[in-house]
C-alpha positions in Angstrom: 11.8 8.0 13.3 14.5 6.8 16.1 13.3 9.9 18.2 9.6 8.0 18.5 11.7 4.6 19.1 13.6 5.9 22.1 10.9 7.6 23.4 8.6 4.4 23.3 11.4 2.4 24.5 12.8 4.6 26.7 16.3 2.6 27.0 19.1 2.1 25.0 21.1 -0.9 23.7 23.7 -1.7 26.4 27.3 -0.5 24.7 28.6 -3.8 25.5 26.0 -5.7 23.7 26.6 -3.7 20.5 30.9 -5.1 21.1 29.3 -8.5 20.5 27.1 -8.0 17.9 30.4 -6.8 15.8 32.3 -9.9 17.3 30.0 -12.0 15.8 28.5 -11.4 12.8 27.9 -15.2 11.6 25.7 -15.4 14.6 23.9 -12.1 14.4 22.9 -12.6 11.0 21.7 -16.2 11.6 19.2 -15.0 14.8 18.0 -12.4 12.7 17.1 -14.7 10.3 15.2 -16.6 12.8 13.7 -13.6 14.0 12.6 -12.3 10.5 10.6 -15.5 10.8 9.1 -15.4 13.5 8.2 -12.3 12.9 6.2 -13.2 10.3 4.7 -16.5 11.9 2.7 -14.0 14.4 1.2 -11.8 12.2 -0.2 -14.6 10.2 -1.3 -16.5 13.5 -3.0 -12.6 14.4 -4.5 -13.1 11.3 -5.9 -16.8 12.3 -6.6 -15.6 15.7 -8.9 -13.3 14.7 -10.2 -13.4 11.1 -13.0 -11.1 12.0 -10.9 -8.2 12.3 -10.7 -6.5 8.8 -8.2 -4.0 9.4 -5.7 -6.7 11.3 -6.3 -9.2 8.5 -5.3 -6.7 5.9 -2.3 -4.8 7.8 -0.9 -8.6 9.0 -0.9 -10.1 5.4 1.3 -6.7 4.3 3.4 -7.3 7.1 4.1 -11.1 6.8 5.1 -10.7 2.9 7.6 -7.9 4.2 9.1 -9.7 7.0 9.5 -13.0 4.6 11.2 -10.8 1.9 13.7 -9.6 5.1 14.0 -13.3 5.8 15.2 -13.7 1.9 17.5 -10.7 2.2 19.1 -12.2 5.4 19.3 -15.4 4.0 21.2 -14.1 1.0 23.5 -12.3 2.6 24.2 -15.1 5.0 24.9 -17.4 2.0 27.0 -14.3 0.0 29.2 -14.6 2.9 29.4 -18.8 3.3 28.1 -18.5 6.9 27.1 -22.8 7.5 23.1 -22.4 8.1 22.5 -24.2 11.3 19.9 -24.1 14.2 20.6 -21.9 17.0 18.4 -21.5 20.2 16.0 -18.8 20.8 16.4 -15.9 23.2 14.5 -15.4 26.0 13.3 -12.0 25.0 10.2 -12.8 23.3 9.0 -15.9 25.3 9.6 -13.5 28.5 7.3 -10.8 27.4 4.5 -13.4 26.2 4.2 -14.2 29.7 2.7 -11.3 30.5 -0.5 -11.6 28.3 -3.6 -11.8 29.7 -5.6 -15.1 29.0 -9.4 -13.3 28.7 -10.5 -10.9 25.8 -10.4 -8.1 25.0 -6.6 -8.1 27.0 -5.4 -11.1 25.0 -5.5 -9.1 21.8 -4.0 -5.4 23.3 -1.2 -7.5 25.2 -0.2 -9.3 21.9 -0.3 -6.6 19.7 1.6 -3.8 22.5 4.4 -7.1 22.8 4.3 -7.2 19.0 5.3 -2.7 19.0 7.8 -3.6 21.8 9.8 -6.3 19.8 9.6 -4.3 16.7 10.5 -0.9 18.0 13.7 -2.6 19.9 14.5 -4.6 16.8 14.5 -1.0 14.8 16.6 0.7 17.8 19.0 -2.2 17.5 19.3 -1.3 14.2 20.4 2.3 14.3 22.6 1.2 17.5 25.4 -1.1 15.6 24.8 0.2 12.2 27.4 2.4 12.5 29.7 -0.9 13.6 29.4 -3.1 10.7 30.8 -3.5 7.6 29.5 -1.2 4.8 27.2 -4.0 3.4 25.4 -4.8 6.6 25.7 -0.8 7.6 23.2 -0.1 4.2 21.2 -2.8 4.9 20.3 -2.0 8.8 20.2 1.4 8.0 17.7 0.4 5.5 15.4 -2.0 7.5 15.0 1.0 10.0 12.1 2.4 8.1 10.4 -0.6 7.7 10.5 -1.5 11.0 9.6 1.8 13.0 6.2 1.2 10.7 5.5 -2.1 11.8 6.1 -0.9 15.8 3.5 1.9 14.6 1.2 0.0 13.1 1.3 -2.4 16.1 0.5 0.4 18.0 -2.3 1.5 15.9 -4.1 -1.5 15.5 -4.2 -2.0 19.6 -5.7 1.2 19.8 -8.3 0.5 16.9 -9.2 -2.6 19.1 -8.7 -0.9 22.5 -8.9 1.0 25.5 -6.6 3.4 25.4 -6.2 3.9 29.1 -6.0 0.2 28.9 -3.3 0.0 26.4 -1.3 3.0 28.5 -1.3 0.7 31.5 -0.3 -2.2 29.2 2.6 -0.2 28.4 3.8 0.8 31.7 3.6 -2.9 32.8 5.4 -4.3 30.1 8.2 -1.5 29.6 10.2 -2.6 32.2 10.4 -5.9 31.5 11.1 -5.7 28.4 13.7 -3.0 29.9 15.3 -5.7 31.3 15.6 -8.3 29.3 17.7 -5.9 27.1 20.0 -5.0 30.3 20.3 -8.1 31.7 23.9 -9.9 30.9 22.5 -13.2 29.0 24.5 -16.3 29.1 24.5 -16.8 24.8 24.1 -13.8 22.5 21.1 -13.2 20.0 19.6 -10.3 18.1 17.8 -9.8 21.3 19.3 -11.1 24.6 21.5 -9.0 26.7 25.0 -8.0 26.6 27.0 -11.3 26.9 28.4 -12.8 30.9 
């Protein structure tokens, strides 16, 4: 499962990044929270976006209910462990690599959806990456969203290539790997689920 991960990615979580997440666990658990959202907010605007796609309607309506029951789980934990609920700012990761979708169909759609694999698959590498860091709670728990992530980042995948051009999608990739690349590496002034290792 992590072997497809890495070898979509093909980069790992800076070591140093990792050091923070541990350092601050209130923090990382609230981000995730706000990712596990968000994360749920685009399928269902995919499925808005276009509601004449049968296969993205059905596989988006699976995934938002699985990302809102993550959002539950974080929450709870979160909660379990009296961390104050308050709202914290969003990276730059996923507003970054929304600038490079294209504005015209059929590229719209393969963009959103090859963005929408990246996020996940790095999401699911960032979980094996501190798992092994964290208290024995939150080690079972990432260890257990790994599955369900690395199937979202496929069916991502699967989906652009029911819609698309697969040379199209391969350029896609190319284009957007290393920028997502960075955004990873990059030291990021505050730290989220997914900005950079910290100045």
């Amino acid at each position: 499962m992590l072997a497809d991960i890495h070898a979509f990615l093909r980069s790992e979580t800076p070591a140093a990044w990792v050091d923070a997440a541990v350092e601050n666990i209130d923090l990382l658990l609230l981000d995730h929270k706000n990712c596990e959202y968000k994360a749920a907010s685009n399928a269902i605007n995919l499925m808005a976006k276009y509601q004449e796609r049968v296969e993205l309607i059905n596989a988006m309506s699976r995934l938002a209910r699985e990302e809102l029951v993550h959002y539950e789980q974080v929450l709870k934990i979160i909660k379990a462990r009296g961390v104050e609920l308050r709202p914290i700012s969003a990276s730059r990761y996923a507003a970054s690599l929304r600038t490079l979708v294209r504005r015209n169909e059929p590229g719209m759609m393969t963009d959103i959806l090859v963005i929408s694999a990246f996020i996940e698959a790095r999401s699911c590498e960032r979980f094996g990456a501190m798992a092994a860091r964290l208290d024995p709670e939150l080690s079972k728990f990432y260890t257990g969203l790994l599955a369900s992530e690395a199937r979202h980042f496929q069916g991502y995948l699967k989906l652009a290539h029911l819609y698309g051009d697969a040379d199209d999608i391969a350029e896609r990739i190319e284009v957007i790997r290393p920028v997502e690349q960075a955004l990873i590496a990059e030291p990021d002034t505050d730290f989220r689920f997914h900005s950079g290792p910290p100045r």
